[in-house]
FIPADREN-681535 format. One record per residue (C-alpha): y, z, x. Coordinates in Angstrom, 1 decimal, padded with zeros to 4 digits. Layout:
BEGIN
{pt {Y Z X}}
...
! end
This chain:
BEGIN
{pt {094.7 091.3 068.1}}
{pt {098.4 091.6 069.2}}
{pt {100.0 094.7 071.1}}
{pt {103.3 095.3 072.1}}
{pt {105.5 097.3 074.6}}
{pt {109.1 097.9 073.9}}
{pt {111.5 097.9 076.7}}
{pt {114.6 100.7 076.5}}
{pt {117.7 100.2 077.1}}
{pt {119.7 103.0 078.6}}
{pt {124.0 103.8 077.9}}
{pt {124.6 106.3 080.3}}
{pt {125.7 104.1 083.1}}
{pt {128.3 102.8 080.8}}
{pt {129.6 105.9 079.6}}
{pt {129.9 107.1 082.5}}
{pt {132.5 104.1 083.6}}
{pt {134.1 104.9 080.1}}
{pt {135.2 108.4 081.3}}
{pt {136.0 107.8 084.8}}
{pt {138.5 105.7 083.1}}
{pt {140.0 107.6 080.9}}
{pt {139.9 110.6 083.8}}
{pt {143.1 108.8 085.6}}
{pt {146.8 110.4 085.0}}
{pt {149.2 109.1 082.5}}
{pt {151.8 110.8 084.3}}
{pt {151.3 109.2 087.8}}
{pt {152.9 106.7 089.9}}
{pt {152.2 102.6 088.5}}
{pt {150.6 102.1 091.8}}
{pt {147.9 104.7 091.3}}
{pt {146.9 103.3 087.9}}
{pt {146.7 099.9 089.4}}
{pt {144.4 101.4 092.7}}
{pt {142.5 103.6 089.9}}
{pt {142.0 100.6 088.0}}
{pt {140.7 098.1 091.0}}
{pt {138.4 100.9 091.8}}
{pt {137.0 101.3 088.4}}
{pt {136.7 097.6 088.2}}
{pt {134.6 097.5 091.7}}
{pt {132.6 100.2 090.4}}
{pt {131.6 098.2 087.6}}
{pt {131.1 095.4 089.6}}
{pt {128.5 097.0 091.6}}
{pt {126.0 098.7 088.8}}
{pt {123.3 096.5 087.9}}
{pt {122.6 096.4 084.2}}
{pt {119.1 096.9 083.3}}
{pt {116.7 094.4 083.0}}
{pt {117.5 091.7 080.0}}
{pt {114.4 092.4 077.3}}
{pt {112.2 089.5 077.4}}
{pt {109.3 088.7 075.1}}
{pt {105.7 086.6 076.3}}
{pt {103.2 085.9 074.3}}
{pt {099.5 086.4 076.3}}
{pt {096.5 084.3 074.8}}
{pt {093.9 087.1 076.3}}
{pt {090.3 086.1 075.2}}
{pt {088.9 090.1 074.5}}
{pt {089.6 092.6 072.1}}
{pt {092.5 095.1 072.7}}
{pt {090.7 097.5 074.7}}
{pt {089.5 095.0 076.8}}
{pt {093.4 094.2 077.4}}
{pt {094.4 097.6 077.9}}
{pt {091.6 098.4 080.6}}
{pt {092.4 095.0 082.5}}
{pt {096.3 094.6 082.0}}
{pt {098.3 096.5 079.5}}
{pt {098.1 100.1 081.4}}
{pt {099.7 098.3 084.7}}
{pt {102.1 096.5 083.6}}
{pt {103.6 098.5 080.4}}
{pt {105.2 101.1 082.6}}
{pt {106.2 098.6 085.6}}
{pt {107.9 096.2 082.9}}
{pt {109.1 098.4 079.8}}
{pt {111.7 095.7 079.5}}
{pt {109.0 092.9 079.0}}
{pt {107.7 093.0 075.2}}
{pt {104.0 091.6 075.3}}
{pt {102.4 089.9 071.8}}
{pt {098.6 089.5 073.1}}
{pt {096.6 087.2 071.2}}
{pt {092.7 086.8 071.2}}
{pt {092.4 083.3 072.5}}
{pt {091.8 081.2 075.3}}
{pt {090.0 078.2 077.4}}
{pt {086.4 079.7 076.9}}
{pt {086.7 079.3 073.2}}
{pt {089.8 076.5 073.1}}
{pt {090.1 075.9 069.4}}
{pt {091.4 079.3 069.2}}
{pt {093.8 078.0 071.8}}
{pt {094.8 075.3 069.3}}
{pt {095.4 077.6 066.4}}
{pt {097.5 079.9 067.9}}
{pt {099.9 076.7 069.0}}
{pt {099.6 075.6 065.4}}
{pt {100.9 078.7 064.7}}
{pt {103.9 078.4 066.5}}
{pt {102.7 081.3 069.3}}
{pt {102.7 078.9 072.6}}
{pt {101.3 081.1 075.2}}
{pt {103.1 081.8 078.6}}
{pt {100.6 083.4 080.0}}
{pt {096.4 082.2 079.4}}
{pt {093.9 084.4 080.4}}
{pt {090.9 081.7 081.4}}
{pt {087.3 083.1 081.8}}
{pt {086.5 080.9 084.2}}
{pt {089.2 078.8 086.1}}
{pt {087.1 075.8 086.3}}
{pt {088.7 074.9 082.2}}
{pt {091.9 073.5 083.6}}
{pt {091.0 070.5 081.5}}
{pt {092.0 072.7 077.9}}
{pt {095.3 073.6 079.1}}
{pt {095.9 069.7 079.8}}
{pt {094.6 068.9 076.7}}
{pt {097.3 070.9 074.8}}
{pt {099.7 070.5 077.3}}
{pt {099.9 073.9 078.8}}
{pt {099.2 073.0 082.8}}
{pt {101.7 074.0 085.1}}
{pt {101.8 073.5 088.9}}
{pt {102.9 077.0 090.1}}
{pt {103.1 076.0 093.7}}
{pt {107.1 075.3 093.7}}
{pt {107.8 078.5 091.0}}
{pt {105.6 080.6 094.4}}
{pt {107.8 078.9 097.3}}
{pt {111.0 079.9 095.0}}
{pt {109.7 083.6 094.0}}
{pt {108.6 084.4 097.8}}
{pt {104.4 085.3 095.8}}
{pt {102.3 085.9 099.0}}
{pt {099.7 083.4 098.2}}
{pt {098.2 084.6 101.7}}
{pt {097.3 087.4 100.3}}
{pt {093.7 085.7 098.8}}
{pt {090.7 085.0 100.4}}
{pt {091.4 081.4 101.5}}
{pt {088.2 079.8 099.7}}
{pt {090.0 081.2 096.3}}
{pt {092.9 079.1 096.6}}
{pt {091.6 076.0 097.8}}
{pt {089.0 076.2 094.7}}
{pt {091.3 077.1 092.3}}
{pt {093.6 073.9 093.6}}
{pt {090.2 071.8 093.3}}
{pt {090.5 072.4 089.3}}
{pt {093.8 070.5 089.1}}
{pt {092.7 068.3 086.1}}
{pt {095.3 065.5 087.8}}
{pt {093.2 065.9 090.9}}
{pt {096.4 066.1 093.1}}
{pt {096.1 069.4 094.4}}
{pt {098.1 071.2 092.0}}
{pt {097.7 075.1 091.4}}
{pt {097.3 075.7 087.8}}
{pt {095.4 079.0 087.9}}
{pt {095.6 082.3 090.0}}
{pt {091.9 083.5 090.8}}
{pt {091.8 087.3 089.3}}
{pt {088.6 088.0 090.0}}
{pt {085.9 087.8 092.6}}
{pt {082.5 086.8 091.7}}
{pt {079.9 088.1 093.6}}
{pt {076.1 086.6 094.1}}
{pt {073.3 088.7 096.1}}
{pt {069.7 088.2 097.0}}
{pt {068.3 091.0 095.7}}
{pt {065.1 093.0 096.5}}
{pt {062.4 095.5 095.2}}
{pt {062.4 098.2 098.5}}
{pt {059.0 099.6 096.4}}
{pt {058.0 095.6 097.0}}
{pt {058.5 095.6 100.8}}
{pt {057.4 098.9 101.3}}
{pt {053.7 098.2 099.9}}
{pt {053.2 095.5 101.4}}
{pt {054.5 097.1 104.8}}
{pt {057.5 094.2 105.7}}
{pt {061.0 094.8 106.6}}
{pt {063.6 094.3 104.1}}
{pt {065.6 091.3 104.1}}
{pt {069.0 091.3 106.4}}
{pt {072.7 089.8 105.1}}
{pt {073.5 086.4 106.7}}
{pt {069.7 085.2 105.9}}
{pt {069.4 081.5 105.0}}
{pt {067.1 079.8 101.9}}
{pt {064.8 079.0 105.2}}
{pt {064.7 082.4 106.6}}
{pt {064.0 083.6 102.8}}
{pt {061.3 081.2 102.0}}
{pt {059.2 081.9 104.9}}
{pt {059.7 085.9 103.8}}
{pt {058.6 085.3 100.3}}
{pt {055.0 084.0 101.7}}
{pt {054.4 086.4 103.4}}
{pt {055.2 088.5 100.4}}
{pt {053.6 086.9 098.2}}
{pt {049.5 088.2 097.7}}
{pt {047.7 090.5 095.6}}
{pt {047.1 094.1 096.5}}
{pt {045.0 096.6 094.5}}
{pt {044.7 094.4 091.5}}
{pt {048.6 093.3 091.4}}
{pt {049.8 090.1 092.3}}
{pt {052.9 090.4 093.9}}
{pt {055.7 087.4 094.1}}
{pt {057.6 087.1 097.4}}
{pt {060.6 085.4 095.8}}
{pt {061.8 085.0 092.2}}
{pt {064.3 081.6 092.2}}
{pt {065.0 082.5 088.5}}
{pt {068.4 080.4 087.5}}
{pt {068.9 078.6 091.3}}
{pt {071.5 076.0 090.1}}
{pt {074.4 078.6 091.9}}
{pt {071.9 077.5 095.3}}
{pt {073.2 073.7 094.5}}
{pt {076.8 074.4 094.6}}
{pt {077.0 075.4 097.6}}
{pt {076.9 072.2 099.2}}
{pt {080.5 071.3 097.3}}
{pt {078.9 067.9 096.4}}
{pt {079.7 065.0 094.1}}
{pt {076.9 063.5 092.6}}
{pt {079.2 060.8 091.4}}
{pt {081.9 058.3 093.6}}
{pt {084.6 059.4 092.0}}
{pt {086.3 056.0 092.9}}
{pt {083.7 053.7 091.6}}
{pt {081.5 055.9 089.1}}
{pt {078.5 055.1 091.0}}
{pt {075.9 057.7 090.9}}
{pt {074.8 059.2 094.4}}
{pt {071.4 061.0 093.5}}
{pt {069.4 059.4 095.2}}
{pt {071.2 059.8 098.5}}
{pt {072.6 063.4 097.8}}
{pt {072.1 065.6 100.1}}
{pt {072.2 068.1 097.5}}
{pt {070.0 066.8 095.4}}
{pt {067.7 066.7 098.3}}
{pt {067.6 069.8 099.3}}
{pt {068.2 071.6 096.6}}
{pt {065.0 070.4 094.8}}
{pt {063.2 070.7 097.7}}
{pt {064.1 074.3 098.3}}
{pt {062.4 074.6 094.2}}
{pt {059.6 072.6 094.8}}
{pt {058.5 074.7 098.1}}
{pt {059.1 077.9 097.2}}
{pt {057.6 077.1 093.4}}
{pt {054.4 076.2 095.7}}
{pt {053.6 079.0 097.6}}
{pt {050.5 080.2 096.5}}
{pt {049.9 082.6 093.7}}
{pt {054.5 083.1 093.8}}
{pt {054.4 080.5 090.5}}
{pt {051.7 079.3 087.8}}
{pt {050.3 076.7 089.3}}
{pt {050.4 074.5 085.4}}
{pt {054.4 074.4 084.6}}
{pt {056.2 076.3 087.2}}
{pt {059.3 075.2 086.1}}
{pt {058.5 077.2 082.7}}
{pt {058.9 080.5 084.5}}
{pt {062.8 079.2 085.8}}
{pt {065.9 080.3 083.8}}
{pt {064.5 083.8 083.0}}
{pt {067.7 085.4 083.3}}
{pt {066.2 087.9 085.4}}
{pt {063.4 088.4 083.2}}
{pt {060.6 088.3 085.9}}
{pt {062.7 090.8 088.4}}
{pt {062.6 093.1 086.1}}
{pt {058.7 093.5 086.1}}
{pt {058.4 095.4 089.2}}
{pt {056.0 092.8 091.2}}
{pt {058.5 090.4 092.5}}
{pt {060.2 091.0 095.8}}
{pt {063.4 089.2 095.7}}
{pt {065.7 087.4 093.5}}
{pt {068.2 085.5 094.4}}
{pt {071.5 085.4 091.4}}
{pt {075.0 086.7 090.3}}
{pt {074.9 090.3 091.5}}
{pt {073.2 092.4 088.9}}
{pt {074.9 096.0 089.2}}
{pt {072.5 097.1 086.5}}
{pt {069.7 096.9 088.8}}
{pt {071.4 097.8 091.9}}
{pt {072.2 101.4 089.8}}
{pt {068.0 102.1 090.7}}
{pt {066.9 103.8 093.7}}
{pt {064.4 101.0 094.6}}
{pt {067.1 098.4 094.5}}
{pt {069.3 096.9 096.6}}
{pt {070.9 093.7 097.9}}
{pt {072.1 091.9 101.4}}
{pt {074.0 088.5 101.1}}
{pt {073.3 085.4 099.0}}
{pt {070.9 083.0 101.0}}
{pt {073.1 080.0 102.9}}
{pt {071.7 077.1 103.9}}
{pt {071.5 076.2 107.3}}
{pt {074.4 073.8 108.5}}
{pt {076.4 075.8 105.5}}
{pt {075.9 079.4 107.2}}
{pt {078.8 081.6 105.8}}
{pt {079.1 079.8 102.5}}
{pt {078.4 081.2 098.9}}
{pt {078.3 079.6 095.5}}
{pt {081.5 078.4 093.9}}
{pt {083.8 081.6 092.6}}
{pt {083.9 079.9 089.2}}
{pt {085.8 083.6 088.3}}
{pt {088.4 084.9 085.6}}
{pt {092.0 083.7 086.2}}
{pt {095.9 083.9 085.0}}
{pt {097.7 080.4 084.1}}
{pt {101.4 080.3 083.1}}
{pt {101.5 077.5 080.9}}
{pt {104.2 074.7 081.3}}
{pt {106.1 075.4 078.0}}
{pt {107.1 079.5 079.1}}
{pt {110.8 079.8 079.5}}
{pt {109.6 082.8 081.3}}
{pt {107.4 081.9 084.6}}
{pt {109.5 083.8 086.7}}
{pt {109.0 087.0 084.5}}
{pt {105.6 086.0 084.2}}
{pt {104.5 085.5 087.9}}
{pt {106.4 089.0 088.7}}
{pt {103.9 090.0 086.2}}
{pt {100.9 088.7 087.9}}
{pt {102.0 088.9 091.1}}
{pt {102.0 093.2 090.1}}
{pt {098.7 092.6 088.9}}
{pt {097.7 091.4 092.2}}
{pt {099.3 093.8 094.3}}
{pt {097.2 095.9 096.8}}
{pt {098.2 099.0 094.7}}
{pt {096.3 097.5 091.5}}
{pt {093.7 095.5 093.4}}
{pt {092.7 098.6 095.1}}
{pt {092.7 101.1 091.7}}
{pt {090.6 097.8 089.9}}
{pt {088.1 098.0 093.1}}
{pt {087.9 101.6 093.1}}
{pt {086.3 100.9 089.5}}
{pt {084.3 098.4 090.2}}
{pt {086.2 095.0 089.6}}
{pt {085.7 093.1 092.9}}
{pt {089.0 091.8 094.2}}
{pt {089.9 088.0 095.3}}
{pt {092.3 089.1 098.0}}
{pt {091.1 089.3 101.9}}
{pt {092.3 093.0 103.0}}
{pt {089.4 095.0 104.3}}
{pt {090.6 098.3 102.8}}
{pt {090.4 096.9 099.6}}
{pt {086.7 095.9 099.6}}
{pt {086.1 099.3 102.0}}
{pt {086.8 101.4 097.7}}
{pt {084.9 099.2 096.2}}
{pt {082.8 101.3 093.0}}
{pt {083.7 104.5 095.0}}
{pt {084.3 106.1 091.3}}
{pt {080.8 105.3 090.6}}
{pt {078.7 107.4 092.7}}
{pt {075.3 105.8 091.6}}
{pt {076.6 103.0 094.5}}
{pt {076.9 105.3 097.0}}
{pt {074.4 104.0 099.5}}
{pt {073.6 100.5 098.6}}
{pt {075.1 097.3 100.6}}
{pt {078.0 096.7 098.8}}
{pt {079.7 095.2 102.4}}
{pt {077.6 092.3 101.5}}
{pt {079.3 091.1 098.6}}
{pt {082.6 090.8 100.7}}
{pt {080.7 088.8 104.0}}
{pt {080.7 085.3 102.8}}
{pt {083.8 083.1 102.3}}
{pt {083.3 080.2 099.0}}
{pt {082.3 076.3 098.3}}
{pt {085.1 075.3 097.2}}
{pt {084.2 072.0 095.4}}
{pt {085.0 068.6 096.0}}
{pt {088.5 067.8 095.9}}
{pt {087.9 064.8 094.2}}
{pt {085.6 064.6 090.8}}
{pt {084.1 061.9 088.7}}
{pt {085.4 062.2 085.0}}
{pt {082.0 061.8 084.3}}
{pt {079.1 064.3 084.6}}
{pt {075.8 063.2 085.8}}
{pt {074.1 064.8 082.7}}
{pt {070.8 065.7 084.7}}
{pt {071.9 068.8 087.3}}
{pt {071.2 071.5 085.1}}
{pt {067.2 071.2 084.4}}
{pt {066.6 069.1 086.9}}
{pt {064.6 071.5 089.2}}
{pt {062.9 072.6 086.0}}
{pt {061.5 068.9 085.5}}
{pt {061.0 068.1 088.7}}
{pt {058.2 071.1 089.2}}
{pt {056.8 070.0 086.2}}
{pt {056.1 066.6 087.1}}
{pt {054.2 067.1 089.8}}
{pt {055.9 063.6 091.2}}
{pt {056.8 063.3 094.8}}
{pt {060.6 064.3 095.5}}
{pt {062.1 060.9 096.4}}
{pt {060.3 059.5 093.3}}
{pt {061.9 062.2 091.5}}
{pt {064.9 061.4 092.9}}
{pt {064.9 057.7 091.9}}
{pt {064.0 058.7 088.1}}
{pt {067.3 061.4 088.6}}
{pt {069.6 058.6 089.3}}
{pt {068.1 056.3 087.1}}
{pt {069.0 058.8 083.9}}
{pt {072.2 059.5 085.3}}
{pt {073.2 055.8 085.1}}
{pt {072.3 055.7 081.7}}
{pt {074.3 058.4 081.3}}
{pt {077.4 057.7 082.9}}
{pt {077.6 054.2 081.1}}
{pt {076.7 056.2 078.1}}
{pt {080.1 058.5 078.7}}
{pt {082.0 055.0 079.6}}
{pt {081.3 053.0 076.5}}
{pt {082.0 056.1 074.3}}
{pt {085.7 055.9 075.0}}
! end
């Protein structure tokens, strides 16, 4: 894909020096020519030429609709001087990356899917700190939700801070529920600010069998988004040594599975791990109450549906999963950043952030009236809780990181269900595989 936008330039200005000229009398005094001709020269002075044409090449993983809908319709008429080639590529799919480098077509600007891939543009030596280029430039990074920046910095591949990406996008993550559910089994709907406590002592009571249905009080469905809010390393990023065993985290994020997997007649009681990472699946049946995942605004578009904020854990109130969102880089080999961040820093202005929200792309930035627009184009979402998505602030990660993963988070809470094997036991096997893994990762180098 690649698109362009031609900038104009305009001659009228000049011409119209050009006569003003040419309108002073050859007959007059030499004084006069010499005061017409410091005037004229002042006048010139003073008109600002239009904007030099500038060209940036945008690796934009999508197709050119895609583009068009989330970039090309702001900025082509803001910037008609900027010429855009926009190339399908980027960080989710980096050797795509690579062969537009190899084909001499260096990005300035990367579109990332998710800002947590700060690791390809260091690879091909694309990561730039923008922090001095937004002191310079005056960019109102106070404009963001503060948990967005301090995320974003957490990504720096270096691990010094440095601001690589600009967050573009806010995800959102809701605890979901079934009003038909509730309203059978006669119990109030659940409220926002509710924590994984409050929510597992509402799925038992929701969970029973009435008229030949077994209903399920709470569906955990993919809960790893549950772990990372505790913005835990697993691994001493100084030493390497692996933490599992006493991880917080780990704790109680398996014990959070492990009770709410063994509330009566809410999982099977052979393999209840089997019936984790449905990808919503099992909500969709009708007979579960709540789920708790990334907000699903295909189900919120039913009657019965709605949603109130993502469980927190106690100690953590306030805090959702990481915002492991969509994001703009401008790559350290641009000779463009400033025309680049006047791009994005349009793109990021309340007048696009609130048109984007009006549609129904949920906005990174803190202002109130933003978030007060959010879908209003889409009726469907007239009366469901959409304040909710806008309560909770972000983990933001550890600021420090391990260059090794412990290679057991992601079906951990599957296993352990399985196993039927006492947490801390659990927990000593965890750490156990995660050594093995770790050294595995070292001697590989």
């Amino acid at each position: 894909m690649k698109l362009a936008k031609k900038g104009i330039c305009f001659l009228s200005i000049l011409l119209l020096l050009l006569l003003a000229a040419c309108s002073s009398s050859t007959g007059g005094q030499e004084e006069n020519g010499e005061k017409g001709s410091e005037e004229n020269t002042n006048a010139e002075a003073n008109v600002e030429g239009p904007d030099e044409e500038v060209t940036l090449i945008w690796a934009y993983q999508g197709n050119e609709e895609q583009y068009q809908e989330d970039v090309g319709r702001f900025i082509e008429e803001k910037f008609p001087h900027i010429l855009v080639e926009v190339y399908d590529a980027g960080t989710d799919h980096p050797e795509t990356l690579e062969e537009l480098i190899a084909k001499g077509k260096t990005p300035d600007i990367v579109t990332m899917g998710a800002i947590t891939h700060t690791s390809h543009l260091k690879r091909f030596e694309l990561d730039y700190d923008i922090s001095e280029l937004i002191e310079e430039t005056g960019f109102d990074l106070d404009r963001y939700e503060p948990s967005f920046v301090e995320f974003a910095r957490n990504q720096d591949p270096d691990q010094e801070g440095r601001l690589i990406v600009l967050p573009i996008t806010r995800p959102s993550y809701s605890l979901h529920y079934n009003k038909d559910v509730f309203d059978i089994l006669g119990v109030e709907y659940p409220t926002d600010g509710m924590t994984w406590e409050e929510v597992t002592e509402l799925a038992k009571e929701l969970t029973r069998e009435v008229n030949g249905t077994q209903y399920r009080g709470l569906d955990l469905d993919t809960p790893y988004d549950a772990y990372t809010q505790f913005s835990q390393e697993s691994i001493d990023p100084e030493t390497n040594e692996v933490l599992i065993t006493e991880s917080e985290a780990y704790k109680r994020y398996l014990g959070l599975i492990g009770e709410v997997t063994s509330i009566p007649g809410n999982y099977p009681t052979e393999k209840p791990g089997d019936l984790l990472h449905n990808w919503g699946e099992e909500f969709g049946k009708g007979n579960v109450a709540m789920t708790p995942i990334g907000t699903n605004f295909g189900w919120l578009e039913q009657a019965h549906i709605d949603i109130v904020t993502y469980p927190v854990w106690e100690g953590y109130e306030g805090i959702a999963p990481q915002p492991r969102g969509r994001g703009h880089a401008i790559t350290r080999t641009s000779e463009h950043k400033k025309e680049a961040l006047k791009i994005l820093d349009y793109l990021l202005s309340e007048e696009v952030q609130t048109i984007k929200s009006k549609e129904g792309t949920a906005s990174p930035l803190q202002n109130p009236e933003i978030h007060s627009v959010f879908l209003e184009d889409k009726p469907e979402y007239k009366d469901k809780n959409l304040e909710s998505l806008f309560l909770h602030s972000y983990a933001v990660g550890p600021s420090k990181k391990s260059l090794y993963g412990d290679g057991v988070i992601t079906t951990a809470g599957i296993e352990y269900v399985n196993s039927g094997k006492d947490l801390n036991e659990f927990l000593r096997i965890l750490q156990d595989q995660a050594e093995k893994n770790v050294r595995s990762q070292i001697e590989s180098e």
